[in-house]
N, CA, C and O of each residue as an XYZ file, in Angstrom:
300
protein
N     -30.640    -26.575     -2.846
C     -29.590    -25.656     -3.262
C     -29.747    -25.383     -4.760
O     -30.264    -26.294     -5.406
N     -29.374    -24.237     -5.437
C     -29.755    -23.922     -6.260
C     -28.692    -23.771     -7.082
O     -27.714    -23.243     -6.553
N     -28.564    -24.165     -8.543
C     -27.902    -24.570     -9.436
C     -27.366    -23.168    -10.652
O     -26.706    -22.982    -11.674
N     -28.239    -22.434     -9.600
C     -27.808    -20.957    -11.004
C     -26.652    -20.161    -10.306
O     -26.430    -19.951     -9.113
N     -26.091    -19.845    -11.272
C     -24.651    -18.995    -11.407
C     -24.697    -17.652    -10.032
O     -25.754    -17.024     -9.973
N     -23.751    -17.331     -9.163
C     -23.773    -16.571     -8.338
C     -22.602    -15.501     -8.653
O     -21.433    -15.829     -8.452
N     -22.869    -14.449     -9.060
C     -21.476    -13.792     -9.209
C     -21.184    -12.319     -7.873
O     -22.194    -11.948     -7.273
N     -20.010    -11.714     -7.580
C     -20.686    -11.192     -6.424
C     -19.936     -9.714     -7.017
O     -18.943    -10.065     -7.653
N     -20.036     -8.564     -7.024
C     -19.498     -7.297     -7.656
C     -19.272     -6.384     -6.744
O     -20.152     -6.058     -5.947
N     -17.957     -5.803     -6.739
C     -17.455     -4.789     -5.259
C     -17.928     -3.285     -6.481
O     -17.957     -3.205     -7.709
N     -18.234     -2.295     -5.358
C     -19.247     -1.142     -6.275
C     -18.937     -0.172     -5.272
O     -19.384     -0.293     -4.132
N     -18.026      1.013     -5.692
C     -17.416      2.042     -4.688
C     -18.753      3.092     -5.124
O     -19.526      2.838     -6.048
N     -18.810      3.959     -4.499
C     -19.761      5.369     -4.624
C     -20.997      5.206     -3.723
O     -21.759      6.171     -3.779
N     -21.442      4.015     -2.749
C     -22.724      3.918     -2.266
C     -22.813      4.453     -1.053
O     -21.859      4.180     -0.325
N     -23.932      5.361     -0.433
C     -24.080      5.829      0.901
C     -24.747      5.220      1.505
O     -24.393      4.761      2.592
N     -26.082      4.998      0.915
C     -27.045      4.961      1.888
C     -27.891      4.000      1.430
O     -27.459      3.362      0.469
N     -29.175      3.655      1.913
C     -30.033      2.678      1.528
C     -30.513      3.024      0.197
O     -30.879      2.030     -0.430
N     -30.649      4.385     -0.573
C     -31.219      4.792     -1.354
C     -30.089      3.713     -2.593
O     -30.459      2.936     -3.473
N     -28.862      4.051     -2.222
C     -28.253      3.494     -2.994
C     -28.550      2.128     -3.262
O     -28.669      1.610     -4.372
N     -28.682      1.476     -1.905
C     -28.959      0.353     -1.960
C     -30.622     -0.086     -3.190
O     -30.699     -0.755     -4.221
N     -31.415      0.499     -2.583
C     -32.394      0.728     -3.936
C     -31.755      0.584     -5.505
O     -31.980     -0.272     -6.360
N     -31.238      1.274     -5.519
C     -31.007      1.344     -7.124
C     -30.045      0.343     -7.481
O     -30.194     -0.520     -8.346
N     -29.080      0.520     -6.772
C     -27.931     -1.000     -7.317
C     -29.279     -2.540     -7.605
O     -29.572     -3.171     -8.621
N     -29.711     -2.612     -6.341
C     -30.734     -3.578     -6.428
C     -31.855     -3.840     -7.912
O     -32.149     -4.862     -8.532
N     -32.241     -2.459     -8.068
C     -33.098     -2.123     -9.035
C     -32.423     -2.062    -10.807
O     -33.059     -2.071    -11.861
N     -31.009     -2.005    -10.591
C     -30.454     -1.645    -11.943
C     -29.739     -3.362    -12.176
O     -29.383     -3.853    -13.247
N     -29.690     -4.025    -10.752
C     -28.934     -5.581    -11.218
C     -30.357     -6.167    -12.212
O     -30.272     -6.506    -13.392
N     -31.811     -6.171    -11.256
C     -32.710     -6.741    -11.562
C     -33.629     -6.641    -12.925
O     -34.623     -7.229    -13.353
N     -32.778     -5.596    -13.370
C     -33.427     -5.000    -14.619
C     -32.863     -6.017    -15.911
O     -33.258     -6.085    -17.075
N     -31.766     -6.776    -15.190
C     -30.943     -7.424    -16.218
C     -31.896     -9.051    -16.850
O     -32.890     -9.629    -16.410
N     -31.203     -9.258    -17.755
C     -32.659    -10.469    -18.158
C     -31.411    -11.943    -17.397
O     -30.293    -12.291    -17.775
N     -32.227    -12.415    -16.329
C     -31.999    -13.974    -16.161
C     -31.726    -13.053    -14.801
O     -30.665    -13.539    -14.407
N     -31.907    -12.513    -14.316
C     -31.480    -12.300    -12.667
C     -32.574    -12.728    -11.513
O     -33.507    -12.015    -11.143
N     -32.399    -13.459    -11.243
C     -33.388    -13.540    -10.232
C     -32.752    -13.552     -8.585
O     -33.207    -14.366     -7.781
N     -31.766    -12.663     -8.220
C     -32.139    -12.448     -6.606
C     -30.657    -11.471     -6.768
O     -29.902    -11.570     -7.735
N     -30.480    -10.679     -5.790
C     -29.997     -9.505     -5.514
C     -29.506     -9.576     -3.838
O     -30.398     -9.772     -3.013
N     -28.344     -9.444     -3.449
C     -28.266     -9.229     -2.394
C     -26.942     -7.838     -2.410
O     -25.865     -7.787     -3.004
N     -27.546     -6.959     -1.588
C     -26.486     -5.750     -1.583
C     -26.061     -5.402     -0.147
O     -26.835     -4.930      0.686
N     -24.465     -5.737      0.119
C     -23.970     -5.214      1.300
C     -23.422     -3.774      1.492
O     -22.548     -3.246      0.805
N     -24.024     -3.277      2.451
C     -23.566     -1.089      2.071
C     -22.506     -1.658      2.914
O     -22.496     -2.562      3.750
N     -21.238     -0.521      2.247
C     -20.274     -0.180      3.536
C     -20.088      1.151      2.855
O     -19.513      1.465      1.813
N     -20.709      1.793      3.708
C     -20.911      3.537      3.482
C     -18.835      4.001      3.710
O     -18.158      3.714      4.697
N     -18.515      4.493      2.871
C     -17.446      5.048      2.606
C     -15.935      4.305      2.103
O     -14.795      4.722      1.902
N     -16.632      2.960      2.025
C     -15.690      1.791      1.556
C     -16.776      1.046      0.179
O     -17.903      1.326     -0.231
N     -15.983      0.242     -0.120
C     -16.603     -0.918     -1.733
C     -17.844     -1.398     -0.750
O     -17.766     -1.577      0.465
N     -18.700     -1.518     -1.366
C     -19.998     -1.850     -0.919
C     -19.932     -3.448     -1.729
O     -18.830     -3.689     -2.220
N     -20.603     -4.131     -1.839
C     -20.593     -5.680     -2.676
C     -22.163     -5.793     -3.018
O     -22.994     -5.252     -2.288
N     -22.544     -6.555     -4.214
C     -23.738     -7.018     -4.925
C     -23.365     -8.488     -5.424
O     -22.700     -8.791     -6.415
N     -23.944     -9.292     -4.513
C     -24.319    -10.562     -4.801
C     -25.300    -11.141     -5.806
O     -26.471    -11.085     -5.430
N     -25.128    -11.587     -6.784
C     -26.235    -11.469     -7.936
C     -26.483    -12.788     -8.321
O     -25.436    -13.376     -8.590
N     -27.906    -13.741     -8.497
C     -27.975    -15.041     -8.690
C     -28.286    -14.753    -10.328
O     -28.318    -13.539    -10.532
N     -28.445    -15.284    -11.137
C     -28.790    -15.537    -12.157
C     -29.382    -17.051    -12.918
O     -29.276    -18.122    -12.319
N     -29.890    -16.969    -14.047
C     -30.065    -18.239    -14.720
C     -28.887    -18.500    -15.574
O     -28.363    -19.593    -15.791
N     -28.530    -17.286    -16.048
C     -26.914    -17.665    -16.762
C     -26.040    -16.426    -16.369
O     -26.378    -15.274    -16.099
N     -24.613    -17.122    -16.431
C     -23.749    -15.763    -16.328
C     -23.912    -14.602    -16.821
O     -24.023    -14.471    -18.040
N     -23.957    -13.613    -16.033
C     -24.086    -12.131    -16.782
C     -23.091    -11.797    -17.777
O     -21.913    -12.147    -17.706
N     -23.571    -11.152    -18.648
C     -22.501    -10.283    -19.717
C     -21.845     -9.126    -19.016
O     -22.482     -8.218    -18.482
N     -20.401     -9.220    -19.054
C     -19.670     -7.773    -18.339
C     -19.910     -6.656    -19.079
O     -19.664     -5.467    -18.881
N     -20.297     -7.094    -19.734
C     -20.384     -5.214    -20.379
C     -22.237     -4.426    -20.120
O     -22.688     -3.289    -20.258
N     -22.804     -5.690    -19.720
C     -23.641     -5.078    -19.075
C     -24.120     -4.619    -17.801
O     -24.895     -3.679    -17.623
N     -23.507     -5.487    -16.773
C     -23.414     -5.322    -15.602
C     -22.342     -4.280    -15.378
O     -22.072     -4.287    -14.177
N     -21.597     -3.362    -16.046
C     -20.715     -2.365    -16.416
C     -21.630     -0.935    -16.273
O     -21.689     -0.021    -15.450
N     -22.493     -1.367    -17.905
C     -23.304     -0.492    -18.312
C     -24.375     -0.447    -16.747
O     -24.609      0.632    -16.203
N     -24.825     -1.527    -16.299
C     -26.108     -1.128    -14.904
C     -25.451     -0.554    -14.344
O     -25.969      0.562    -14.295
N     -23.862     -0.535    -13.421
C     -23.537      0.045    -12.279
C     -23.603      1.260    -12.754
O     -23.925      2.192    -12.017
N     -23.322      1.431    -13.997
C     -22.903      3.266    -14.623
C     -23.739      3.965    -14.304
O     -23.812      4.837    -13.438
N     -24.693      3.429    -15.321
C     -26.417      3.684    -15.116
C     -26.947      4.075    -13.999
O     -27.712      5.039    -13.963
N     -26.683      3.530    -13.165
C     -27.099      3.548    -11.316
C     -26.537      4.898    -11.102
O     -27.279      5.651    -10.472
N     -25.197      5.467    -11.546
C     -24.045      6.453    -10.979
C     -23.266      5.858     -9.836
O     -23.180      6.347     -8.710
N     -22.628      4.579    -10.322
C     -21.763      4.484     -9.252
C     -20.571      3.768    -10.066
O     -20.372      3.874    -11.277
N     -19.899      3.094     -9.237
C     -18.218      2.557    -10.179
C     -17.850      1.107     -9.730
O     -17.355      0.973     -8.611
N     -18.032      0.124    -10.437
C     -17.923     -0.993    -10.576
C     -16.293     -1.564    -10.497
O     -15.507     -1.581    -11.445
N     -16.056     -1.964     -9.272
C     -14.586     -1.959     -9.111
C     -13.935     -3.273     -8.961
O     -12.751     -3.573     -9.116
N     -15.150     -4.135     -8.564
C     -14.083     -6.000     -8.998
C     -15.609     -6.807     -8.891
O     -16.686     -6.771     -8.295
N     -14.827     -7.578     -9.962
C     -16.106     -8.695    -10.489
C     -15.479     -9.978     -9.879
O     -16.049    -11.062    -10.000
């Protein structure tokens, strides 16, 4: 079992797998992330499960969802 920080982020605006791509691609861009898990619920809060080596900074995981074009709605 693994000892690094898990935080999980509800993220309204996602359709489709494409989305799923990029949420994936904009968590991983972050420094200390190492694993990504993204649940779609096409027309409801979708969720991003995010492992890390240390807790993420909110104002960046803010800035990725933006970035992506979508809306970061509970941490």
């Amino acid at each position: 079992m693994s000892d690094q920080p898990t935080a999980t982020y509800g993220i309204e605006g996602m359709t489709c797998e494409h989305c799923v791509m990029s949420i994936d691609e904009a968590f991983r861009e972050l420094p200390g992330v190492t694993d990504v898990r993204v649940d779609l619920v096409v027309g409801g809060r979708s969720t991003a499960t995010v492992t890390s080596t240390a807790p993420l900074d909110d104002a960046a995981v803010d800035a990725a969802v933006d970035e992506a074009g979508y809306t970061l709605v509970e941490r």
